[in-house]
ROKOL-655124 format. One record per residue (C-alpha): residue in three letters; x, y, z. Coordinates in steps of 0.1 Angstrom, whole numbers, plus 5000, padded with zeros to 4 digits. Each point is the difference from the previous one (the first is absolute). Layout:
alaXYZ;...
END
This chain:
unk200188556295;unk498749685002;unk498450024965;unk503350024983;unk500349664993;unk497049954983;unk501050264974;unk501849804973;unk496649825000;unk497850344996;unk502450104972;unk499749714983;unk496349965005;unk499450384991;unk502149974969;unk498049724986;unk497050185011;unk500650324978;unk501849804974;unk496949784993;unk497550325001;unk502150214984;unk498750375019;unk502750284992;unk502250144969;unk499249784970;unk499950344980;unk502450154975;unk503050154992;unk499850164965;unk497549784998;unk502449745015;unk499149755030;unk501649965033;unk501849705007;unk499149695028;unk499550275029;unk497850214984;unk497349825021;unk500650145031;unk496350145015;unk499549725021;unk503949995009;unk500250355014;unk496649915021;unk502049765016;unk503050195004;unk498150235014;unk499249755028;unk503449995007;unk500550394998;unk501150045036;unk503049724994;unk501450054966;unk500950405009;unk503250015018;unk499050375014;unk501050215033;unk498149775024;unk501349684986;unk497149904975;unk500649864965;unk498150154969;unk500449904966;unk501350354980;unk502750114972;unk502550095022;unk501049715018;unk499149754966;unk502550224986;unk502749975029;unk499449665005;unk499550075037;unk497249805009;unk500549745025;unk500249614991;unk496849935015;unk498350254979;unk502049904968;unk498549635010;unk496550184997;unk500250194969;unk502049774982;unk497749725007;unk497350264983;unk501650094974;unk501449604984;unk496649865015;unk498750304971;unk502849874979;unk499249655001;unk496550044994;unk500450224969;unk502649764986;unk503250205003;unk503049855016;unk503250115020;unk500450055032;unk498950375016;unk503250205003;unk500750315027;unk501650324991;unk503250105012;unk500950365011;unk500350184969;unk498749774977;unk496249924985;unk500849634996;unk501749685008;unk501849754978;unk496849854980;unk499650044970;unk496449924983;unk499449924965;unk500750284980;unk501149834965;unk503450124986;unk500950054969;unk500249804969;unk502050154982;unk503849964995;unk501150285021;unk499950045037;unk497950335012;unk501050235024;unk498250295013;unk500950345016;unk497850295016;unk499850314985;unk498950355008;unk501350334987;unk498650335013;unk499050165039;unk496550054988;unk497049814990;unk501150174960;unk502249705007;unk500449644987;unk500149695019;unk500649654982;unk501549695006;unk502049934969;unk500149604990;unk503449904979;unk502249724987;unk502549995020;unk503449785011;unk500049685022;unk501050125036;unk500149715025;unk497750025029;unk498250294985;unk497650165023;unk496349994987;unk497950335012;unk496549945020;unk496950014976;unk497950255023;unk503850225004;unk498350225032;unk497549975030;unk498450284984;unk498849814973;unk497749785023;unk498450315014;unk499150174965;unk499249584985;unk497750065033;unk498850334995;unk499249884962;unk497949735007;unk497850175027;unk501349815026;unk501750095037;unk503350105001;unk500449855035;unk499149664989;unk500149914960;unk503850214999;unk501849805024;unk498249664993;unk500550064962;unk503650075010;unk500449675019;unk498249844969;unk502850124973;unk502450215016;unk502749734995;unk499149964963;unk502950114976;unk500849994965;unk502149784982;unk502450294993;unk503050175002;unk499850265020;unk502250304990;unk501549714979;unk503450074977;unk498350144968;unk500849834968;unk501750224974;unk498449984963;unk501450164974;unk496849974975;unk498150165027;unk497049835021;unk496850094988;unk498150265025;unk496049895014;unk498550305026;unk497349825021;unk497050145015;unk498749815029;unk496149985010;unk498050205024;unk500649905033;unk503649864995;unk503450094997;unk503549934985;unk500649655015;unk496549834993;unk500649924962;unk503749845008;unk498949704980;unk499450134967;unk502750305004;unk502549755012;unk499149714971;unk500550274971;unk503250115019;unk501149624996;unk499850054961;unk501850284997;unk497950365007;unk500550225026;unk496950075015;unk499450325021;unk497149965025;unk498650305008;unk498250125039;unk497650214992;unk499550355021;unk496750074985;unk498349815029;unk499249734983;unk502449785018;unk498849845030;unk503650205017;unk503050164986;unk502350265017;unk502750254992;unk502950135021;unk500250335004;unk503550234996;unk500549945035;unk502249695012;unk497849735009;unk496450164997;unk497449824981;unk496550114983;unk497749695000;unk497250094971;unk496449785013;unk497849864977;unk497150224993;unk496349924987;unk497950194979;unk499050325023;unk496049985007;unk498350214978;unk502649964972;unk499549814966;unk502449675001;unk500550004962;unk501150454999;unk501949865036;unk502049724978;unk500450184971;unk502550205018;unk501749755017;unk500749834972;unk501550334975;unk502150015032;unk500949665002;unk500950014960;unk502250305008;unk502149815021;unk500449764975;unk501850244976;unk502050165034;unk501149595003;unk500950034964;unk502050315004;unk502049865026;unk501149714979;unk500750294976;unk502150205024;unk501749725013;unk501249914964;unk501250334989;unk502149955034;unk498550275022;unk500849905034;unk496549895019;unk500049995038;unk498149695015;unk499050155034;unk499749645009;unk503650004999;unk499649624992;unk502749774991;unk499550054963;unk501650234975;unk497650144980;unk503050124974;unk499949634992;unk497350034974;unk501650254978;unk500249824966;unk498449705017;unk496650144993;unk498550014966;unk497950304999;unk499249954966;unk498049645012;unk497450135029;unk496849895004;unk497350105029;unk498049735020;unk497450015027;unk497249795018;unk496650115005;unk500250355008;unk503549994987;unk499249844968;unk498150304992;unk502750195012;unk502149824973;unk497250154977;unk500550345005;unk503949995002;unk499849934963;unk498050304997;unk502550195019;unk503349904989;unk501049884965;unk502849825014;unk498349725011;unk499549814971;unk497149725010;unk498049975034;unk498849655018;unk497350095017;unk498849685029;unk496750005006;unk499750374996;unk497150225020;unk499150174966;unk497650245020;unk502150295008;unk501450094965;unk497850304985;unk498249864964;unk502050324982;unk503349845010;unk499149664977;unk500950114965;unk503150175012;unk501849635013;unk502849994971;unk501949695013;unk498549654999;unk498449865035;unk500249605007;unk496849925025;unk500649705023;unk496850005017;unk498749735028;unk497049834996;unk498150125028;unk500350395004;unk499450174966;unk496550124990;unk498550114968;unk500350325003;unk504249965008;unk500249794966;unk498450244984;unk502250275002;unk503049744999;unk498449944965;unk499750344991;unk504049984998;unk500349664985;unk497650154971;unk502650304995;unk503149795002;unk500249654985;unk503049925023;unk498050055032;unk499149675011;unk497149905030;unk500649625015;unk498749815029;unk501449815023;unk497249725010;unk499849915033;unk501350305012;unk498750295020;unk501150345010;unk502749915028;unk501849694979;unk502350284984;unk501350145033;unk502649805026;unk497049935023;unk499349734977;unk502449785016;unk499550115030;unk496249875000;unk499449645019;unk497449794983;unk497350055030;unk500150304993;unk499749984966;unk497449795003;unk497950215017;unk500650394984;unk501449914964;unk503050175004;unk502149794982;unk498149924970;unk500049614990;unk503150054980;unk503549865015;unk501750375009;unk503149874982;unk498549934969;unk498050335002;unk503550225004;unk501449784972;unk497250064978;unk500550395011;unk503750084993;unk499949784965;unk497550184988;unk501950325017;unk503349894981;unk498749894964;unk498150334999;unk503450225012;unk502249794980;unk497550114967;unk499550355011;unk503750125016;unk501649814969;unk501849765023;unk502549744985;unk498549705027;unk497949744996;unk496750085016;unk498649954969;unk499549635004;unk497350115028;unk498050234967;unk497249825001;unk499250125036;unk498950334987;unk497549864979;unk498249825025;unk501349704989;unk501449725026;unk498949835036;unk497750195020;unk500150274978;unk497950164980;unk499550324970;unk497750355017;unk498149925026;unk497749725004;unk497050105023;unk498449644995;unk502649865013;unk500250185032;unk498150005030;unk499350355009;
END
């Protein structure tokens, strides 16, 4: 017992250790980074040191594990420990805040980090949404203007322990050390907004976006972008995924109380990736359309159960919702998604397609895209070959337009880029040089001016026009491969 004392010290010196080397999780979601504790190799070797103390088990030992993170039950010596870990980490990679323990019942503390809110001139709220007992389903979390409500509670960015364990599982990494560690690292992070906030009535109708996340992610890791259109007056459905593409996702069964939790799952060995994705991604476009036929059935005023049973009336959207406006957006493996849904439904009337993985859609499908495509790509992701077919589109359609965003890379068009400290940055690019702020500005103007000419809206996203021909600061018409660094 005696060595208790020196812990804080360890901590501290283990974080900087692992901070500065940088062993463990710097891999991607969707192609998307992990945040300031993705660099925990080193870390869990030390923990591991300290196995037989951090494990509060039958014969009295501590040991670090989901359980009691999530309970909050470990004792304050071991909370000295791990917390001098995990801001030492912090520190190091340029983050800030101090580390925050769960409570029973609850992934997070009072901390907030810096997810931006929105610009625009309505406040966002946000509600969870699943319909269905079976993975034929749909889960979303739905982003809307809605009413000022003081002391509005603002929902945790990673919204289940789950999450960790699947962001884990994702990046090849032990569930026993990068889930809980990741959780300390963001599990108090929420999002600037209103959760199952008062919605705002609108008689025109709010225009309608469906958005695909990436592979490897999920509904809550794109609250940025979802949340800054949702400020200027869409509502924005983020889908979940069940193809298992998401890193986790679940669905609760007919029974009271009983949940399904749907893994990530990797190409089988023997199996072709591209014949592998192709069908994830004809699924993932179906559920697109289903998200489109909810809207649908909700305006015709068929009653839709939530089997959340949230704090939100979904009957609030009927003639809210202009179903005549809807437009389909995705990153990476979602912008592709966004792709197909054109294919699929003639509803959607344009796609935005960030950074999209071009790979899995079949070279048939090409001439049959009917509906213009904006490409926001980053700088640092997209290959030849990617352009190539993006071009095949912009050559059928003179309203598809290709742009890059310079200084960018693959994870600057998720939330984890401001999540990112600038050691860590420094050392694994995944922030790009560009200032995130400036990166999600350039993204949702050149989002808005291309709705705003392709939904017919009466706004003034025009002014930002001369985004979508590659014109402005740090951006750029196609894709420049000179300029980039691959």
């Amino acid at each position: 017992m005696g060595r208790l004392g020196l812990w804080p010290a360890l901590g501290a010196l283990g974080a900087v250790v692992f901070a500065l080397v940088g062993l463990g999780a710097a891999s991607c979601v969707g192609g998307t980074g992990s945040c300031d504790f993705a660099l925990v190799g080193l870390g869990a070797v030390i923990l591991h040191w300290w196995h037989w103390e951090l494990r509060c088990c039958a014969g009295g030992h501590w040991e670090l594990c989901p359980v009691l993170v999530a309970t909050g039950s470990c004792s304050p010596r071991a909370r000295v420990a791990l917390g001098a870990v995990v801001q030492g980490a912090r520190v190091c990679a340029g983050s800030c805040g101090p580390v925050h323990w769960f409570g029973r019942g609850s992934m997070g503390g009072t901390q907030s980090l810096a997810l931006p809110p929105g610009k625009g001139p309505h406040q966002v709220g946000c509600a969870d949404v699943m319909v269905g007992h079976t993975r034929q389903g749909l889960f979303l979390r739905l982003f809307y203007p809605c009413l000022p409500r003081a002391g509005a509670e603002r929902p945790l960015w990673i919204p289940r322990y789950e999450y960790c364990r699947g962001l884990a599982d994702f990046t090849r990494r032990s569930r026993r050390w990068c889930a809980p560690l990741f959780s300390i690292a963001v599990g108090s992070c929420k999002v600037p907004v209103s959760w199952n906030g008062p919605f705002k009535p609108c008689s025109s109708g709010y225009p309608l976006i469906i958005f695909s996340h990436g592979l490897g992610a999920f509904r809550t890791l794109y609250s940025s972008v979802c949340s800054e259109l949702a400020s200027w007056g869409f509502a924005v459905a983020a889908l979940e995924h069940r193809d298992r593409s998401a890193s986790a996702t679940y669905f609760c069964k007919a029974e009271a109380g009983r949940e399904e939790w749907i893994p990530y799952q990797r190409v089988p060995q023997g199996q072709k990736e591209f014949y592998f994705r192709k069908k994830q991604v004809h699924q993932r476009a179906e559920e697109c359309v289903r998200a489109l036929q909810l809207f649908e059935d909700i305006s015709s005023g068929k009653s839709v159960l939530n089997v959340l049973h949230q704090d939100f009336d979904l009957s609030v959207l009927k003639d809210s919702v202009d179903l005549t406006k809807v437009a389909v957006m995705g990153h990476s493996f979602g912008g592709v998604t966004a792709v197909l849904a054109l294919v699929k439904e003639p509803s959607f009337r344009c796609a935005v397609a960030l950074d999209a993985w071009m790979f899995p859609l079949e070279n048939t499908l090409y001439p049959e895209v009917p509906k213009p495509v904006l490409f926001i790509n980053t700088e640092k992701f997209q290959t030849p070959e990617s352009i190539a077919k993006m071009k095949r589109l912009s050559s059928r359609n003179s309203q598809t337009k290709i742009i890059t965003i310079l200084g960018s890379v693959h994870q600057s068009q998720t939330d984890f880029t401001f999540l990112t400290g600038k050691l860590v940055n420094r050392f694994f690019g995944l922030r790009g040089t560009l200032d995130p702020y400036k990166g999600l500005d350039i993204t949702s103007r050149a989002a808005l001016a291309f709705l705003q000419r392709h939904l017919n809206l009466e706004e003034e996203f025009d002014q930002w026009d001369n985004l979508l021909e590659g014109i402005g600061d740090s951006v750029v018409p196609e894709a420049p491969f000179c300029r980039s660094k691959l």
